[in-house]
DRENVEX-56875 format. One record per residue (C-alpha): residue number from 1; residue in three letters; chain; x negated, y negated, z. Coordinates in nm, 4 decimals, padded with zeros to 6 digits. Layout:
N
+-----+---------+--------+----------+----------+----------+
! num ! residuo ! cadena !       c1 !       c2 !       c3 !
+-----+---------+--------+----------+----------+----------+
! NUM !     ALA !      A !        X !        Y !        Z !
...
+-----+---------+--------+----------+----------+----------+
// end
This chain:
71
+-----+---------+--------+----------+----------+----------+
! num ! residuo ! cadena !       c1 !       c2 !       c3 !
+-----+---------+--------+----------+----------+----------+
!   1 !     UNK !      A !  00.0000 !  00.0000 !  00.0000 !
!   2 !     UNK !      A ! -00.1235 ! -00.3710 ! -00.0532 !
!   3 !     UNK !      A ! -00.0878 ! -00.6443 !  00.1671 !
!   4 !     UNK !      A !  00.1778 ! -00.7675 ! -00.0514 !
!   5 !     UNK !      A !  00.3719 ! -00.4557 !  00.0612 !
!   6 !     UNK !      A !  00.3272 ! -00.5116 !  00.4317 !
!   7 !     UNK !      A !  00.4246 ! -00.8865 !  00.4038 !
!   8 !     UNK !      A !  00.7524 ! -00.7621 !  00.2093 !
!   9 !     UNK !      A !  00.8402 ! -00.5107 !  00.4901 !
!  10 !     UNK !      A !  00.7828 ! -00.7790 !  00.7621 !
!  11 !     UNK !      A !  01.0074 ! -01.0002 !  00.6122 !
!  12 !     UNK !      A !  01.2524 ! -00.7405 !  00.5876 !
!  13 !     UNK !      A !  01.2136 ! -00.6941 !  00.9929 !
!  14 !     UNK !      A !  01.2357 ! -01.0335 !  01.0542 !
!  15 !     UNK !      A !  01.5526 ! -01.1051 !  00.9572 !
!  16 !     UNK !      A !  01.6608 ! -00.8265 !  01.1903 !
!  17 !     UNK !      A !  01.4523 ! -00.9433 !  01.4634 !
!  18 !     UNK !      A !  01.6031 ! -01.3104 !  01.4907 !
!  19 !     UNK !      A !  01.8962 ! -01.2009 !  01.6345 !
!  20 !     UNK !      A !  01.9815 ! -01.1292 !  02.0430 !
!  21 !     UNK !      A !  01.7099 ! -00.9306 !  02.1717 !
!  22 !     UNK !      A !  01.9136 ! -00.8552 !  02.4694 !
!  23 !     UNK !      A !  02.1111 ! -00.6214 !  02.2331 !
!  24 !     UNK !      A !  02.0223 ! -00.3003 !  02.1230 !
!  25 !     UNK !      A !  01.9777 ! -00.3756 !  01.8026 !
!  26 !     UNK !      A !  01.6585 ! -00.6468 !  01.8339 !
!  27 !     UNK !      A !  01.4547 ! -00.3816 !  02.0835 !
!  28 !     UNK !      A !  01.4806 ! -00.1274 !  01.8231 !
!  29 !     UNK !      A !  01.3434 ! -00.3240 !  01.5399 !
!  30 !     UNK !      A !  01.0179 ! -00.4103 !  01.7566 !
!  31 !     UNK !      A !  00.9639 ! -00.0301 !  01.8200 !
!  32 !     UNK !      A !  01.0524 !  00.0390 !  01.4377 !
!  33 !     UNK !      A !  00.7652 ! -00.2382 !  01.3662 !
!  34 !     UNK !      A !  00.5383 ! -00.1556 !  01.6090 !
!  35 !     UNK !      A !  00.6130 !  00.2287 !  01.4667 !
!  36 !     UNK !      A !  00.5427 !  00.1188 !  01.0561 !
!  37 !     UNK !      A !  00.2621 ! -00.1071 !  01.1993 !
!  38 !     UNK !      A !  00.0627 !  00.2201 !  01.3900 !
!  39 !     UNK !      A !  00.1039 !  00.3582 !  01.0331 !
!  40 !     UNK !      A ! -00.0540 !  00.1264 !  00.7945 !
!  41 !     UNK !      A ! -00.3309 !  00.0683 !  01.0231 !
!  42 !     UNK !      A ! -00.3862 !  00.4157 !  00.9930 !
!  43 !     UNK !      A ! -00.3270 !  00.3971 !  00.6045 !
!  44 !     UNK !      A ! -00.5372 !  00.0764 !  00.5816 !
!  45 !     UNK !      A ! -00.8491 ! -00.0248 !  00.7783 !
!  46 !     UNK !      A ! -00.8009 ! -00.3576 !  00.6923 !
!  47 !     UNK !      A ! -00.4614 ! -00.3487 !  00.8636 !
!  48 !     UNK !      A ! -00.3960 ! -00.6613 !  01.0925 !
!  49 !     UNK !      A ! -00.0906 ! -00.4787 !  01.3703 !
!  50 !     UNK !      A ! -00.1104 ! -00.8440 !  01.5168 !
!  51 !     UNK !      A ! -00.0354 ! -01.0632 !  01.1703 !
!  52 !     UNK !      A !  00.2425 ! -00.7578 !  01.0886 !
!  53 !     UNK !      A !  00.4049 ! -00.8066 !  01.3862 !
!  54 !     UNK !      A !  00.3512 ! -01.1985 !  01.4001 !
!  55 !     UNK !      A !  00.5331 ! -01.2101 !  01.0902 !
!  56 !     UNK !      A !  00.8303 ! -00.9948 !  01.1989 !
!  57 !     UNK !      A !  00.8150 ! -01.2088 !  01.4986 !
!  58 !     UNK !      A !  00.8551 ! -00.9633 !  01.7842 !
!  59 !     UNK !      A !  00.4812 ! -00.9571 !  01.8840 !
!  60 !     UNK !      A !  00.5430 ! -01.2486 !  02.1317 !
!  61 !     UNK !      A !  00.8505 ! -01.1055 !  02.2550 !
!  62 !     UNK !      A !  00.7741 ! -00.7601 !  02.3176 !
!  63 !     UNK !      A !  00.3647 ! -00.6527 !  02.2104 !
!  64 !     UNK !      A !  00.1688 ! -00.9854 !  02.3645 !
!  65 !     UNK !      A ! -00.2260 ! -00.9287 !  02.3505 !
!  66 !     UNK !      A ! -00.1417 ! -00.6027 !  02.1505 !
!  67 !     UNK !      A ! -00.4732 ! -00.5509 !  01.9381 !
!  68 !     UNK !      A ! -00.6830 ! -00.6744 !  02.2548 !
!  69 !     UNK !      A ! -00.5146 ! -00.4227 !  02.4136 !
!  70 !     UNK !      A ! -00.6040 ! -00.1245 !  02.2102 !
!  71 !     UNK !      A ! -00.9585 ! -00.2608 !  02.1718 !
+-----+---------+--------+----------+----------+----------+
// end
C-alpha cells in the first residue's frame, strides 16, 4: 500500500470518529484504527501509527504518547 492509501483510509475513519465518543460507536473506530494502523506498520516500515491516527483524529482522545510508548 502507498501512503496515498493510508491517508484515504484515515479520512474514511475520521468522519466516523467526529462524532460522540461517549457512544459506542466512536470507541470502536479508535480500536478499528489503532487495529489497521498495527497492520501497515507491519506492512510498511516507513509506517507513521502516530500521523495515521492523528489524521483519523482519535490519537489524542484515546492513544496519547502512543509511538513513545512502544519505543
Amino acid at each position: 500500500m502507498t501512503r496515498k492509501d493510508y491517508e484515504r483510509i484515515a479520512r474514511v475513519l475520521n468522519a466516523f470518529s467526529s462524532m460522540d465518543t461517549s457512544r459506542p460507536l466512536g470507541l470502536a473506530v479508535a480500536v478499528i484504527a489503532d487495529s489497521l494502523a498495527l497492520v501497515f506498520a507491519a506492512d510498511n516500515p516507513r509506517f507513521s501509527r502516530d500521523r495515521f491516527l492523528a489524521v483519523v483524529d482519535v490519537q489524542a482522545k484515546y492513544f496519547a504518547n502512543s509511538e513513545k510508548e512502544a519505543a
